[in-house]
C-alpha positions as CSV (number, residue, x, y, z in Angstrom):
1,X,4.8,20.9,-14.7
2,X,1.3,22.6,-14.5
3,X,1.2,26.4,-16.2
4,X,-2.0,28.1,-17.4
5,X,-3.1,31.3,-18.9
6,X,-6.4,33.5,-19.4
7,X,-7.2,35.6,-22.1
8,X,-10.7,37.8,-22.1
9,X,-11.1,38.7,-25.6
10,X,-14.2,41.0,-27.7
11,X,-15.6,39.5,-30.0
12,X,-13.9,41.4,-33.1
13,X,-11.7,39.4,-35.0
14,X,-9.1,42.1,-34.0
15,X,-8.3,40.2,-31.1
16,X,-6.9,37.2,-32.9
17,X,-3.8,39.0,-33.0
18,X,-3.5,39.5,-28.9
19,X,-4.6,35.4,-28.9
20,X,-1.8,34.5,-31.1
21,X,0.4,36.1,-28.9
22,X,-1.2,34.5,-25.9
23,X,-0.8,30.8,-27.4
24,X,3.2,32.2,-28.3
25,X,4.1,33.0,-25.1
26,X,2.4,30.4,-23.9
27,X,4.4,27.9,-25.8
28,X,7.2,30.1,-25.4
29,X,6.9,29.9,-21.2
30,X,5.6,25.9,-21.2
31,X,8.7,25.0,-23.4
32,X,5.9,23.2,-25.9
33,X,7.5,21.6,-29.4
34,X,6.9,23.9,-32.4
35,X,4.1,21.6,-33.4
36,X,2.1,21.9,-29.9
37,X,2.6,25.0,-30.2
38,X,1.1,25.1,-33.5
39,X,-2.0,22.8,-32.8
40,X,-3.2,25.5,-30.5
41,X,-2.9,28.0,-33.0
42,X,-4.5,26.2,-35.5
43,X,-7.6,25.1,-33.1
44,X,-8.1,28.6,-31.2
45,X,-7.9,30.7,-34.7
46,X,-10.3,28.2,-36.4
47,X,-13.2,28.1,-33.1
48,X,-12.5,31.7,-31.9
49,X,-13.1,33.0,-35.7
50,X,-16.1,30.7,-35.9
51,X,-17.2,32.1,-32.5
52,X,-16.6,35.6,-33.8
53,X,-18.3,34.9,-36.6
54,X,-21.8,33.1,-35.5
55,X,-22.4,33.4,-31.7
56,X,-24.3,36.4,-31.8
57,X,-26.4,37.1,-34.6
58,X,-27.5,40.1,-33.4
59,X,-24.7,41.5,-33.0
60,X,-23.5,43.7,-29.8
61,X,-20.4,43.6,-27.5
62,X,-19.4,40.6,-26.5
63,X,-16.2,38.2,-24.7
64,X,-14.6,35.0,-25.1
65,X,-12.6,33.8,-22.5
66,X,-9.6,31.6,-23.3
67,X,-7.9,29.5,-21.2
68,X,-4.9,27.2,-21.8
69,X,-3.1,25.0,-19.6
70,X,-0.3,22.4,-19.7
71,X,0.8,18.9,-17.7
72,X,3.4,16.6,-18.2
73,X,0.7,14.6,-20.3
74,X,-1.4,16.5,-22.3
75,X,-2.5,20.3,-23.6
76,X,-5.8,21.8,-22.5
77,X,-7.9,24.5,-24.3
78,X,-11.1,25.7,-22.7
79,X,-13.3,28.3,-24.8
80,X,-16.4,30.1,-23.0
81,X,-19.1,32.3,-24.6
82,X,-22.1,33.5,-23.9
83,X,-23.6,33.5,-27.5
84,X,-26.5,31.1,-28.9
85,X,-26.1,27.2,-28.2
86,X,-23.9,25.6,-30.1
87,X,-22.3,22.4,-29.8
88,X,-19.4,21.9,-32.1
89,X,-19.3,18.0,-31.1
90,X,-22.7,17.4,-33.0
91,X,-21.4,18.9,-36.3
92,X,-21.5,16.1,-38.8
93,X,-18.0,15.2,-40.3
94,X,-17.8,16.2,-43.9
95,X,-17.6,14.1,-47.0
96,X,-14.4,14.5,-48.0
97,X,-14.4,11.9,-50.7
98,X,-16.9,14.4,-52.6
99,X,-15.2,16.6,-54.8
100,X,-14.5,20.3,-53.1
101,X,-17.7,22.4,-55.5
102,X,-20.0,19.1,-54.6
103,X,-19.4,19.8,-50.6
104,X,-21.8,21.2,-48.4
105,X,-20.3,24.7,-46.8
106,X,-19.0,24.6,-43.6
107,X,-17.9,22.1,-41.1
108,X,-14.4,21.9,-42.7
109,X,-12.8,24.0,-39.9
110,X,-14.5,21.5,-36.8
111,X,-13.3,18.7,-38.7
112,X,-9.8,19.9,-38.5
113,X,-9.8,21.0,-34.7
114,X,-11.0,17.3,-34.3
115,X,-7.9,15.7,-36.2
116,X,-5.7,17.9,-34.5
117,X,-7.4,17.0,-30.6
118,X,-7.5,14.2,-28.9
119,X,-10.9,14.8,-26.7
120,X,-13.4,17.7,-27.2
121,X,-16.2,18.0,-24.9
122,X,-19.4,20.4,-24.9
123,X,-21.5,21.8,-21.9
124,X,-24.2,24.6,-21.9
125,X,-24.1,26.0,-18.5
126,X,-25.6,29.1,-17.2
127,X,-26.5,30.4,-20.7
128,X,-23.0,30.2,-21.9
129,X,-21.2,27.7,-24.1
130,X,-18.2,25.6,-22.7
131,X,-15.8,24.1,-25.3
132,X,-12.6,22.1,-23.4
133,X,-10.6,20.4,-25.7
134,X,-7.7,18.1,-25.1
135,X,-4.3,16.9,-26.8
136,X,-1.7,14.7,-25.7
137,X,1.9,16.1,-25.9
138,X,4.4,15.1,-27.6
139,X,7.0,12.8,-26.3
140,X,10.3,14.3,-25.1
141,X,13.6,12.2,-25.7
C-alpha cells in the first residue's frame, strides 16, 4: 500500500478546517487506526497554526502545501512554505520539570510533534522551508 494526498492551503487559519478534512479522508481512504489518524491531526494543526502564525511577519497572501502519504511501514507528513527560515529541529526541548508560570513561552507545541514522530527532518531549499516528518504505523493483528 502506497496512497498520498496534497493540500495547497492560504495562510489563514481558516483553512485548518479544509486540512482536517484532508487528514480525515485521508485516514478514512488509507484505512489508518483512530490513533494514526489522530497523530496527523495533532502534528499538522500544531505546525500549520505555528506556520500561520510566524512565517511571515509582514504579513501578505501566502500557501502551505501539505502532503501526506502512507506505506505498509510508516506515515509521512511533508510541510512547505515560503516564509522566513525556520527550522523547527533546532528548537530547544522545554523544561518541563519547571513549574508551568516558571516556563519560557513557546516550544511546547514542537515538543509535542516530536513525541508524537518518529523522524523530523529540516531543509531550506530555494527560499522555502521543507518540514518531512515521519511515524511508524501501528501494527495490524
Amino acid at each position: 500500500m502506497s496512497d498520498s494526498v496534497q493540500l495547497v492551503i492560504a495562510n489563514d487559519s481558516a483553512e485548518l478546517e479544509r486540512l482536517n478534512e484532508l487528514v480525515e479522508e485521508f485516514g478514512r481512504d488509507n484505512k489508518l487506526h483512530v490513533e494514526e489518524t489522530y497523530a496527523i491531526y495533532l502534528c499538522l494543526e500544531e505546525l500549520v497554526t505555528n506556520i500561520i502564525n510566524y512565517a511571515w511577519p509582514d504579513g501578505g497572501a501566502h500557501e502551505i502545501i501539505v502532503r501526506l502519504r502512507a506505506d505498509d511501514a510508516s506515515l509521512h507528513i511533508e510541510l512547505q512554505d515560503d516564509g522566513i527560515p525556520f527550522d523547527p529541529t533546532k528548537v530547544p526541548e522545554p523544561d518541563t520539570n519547571k513549574p508551568a508560570h516558571e516556563r519560557q513561552i513557546g516550544g511546547l507545541g514542537i515538543h509535542l510533534v516530536r513525541q508524537t514522530v518518529n523522524d523530523m527532518f529540516y531543509q531550506r531549499v530555494d527560499d522555502r522551508n521543507i518540514l518531512l516528518l515521519k511515524k511508524k504505523r501501528k501494527a495490524t493483528a
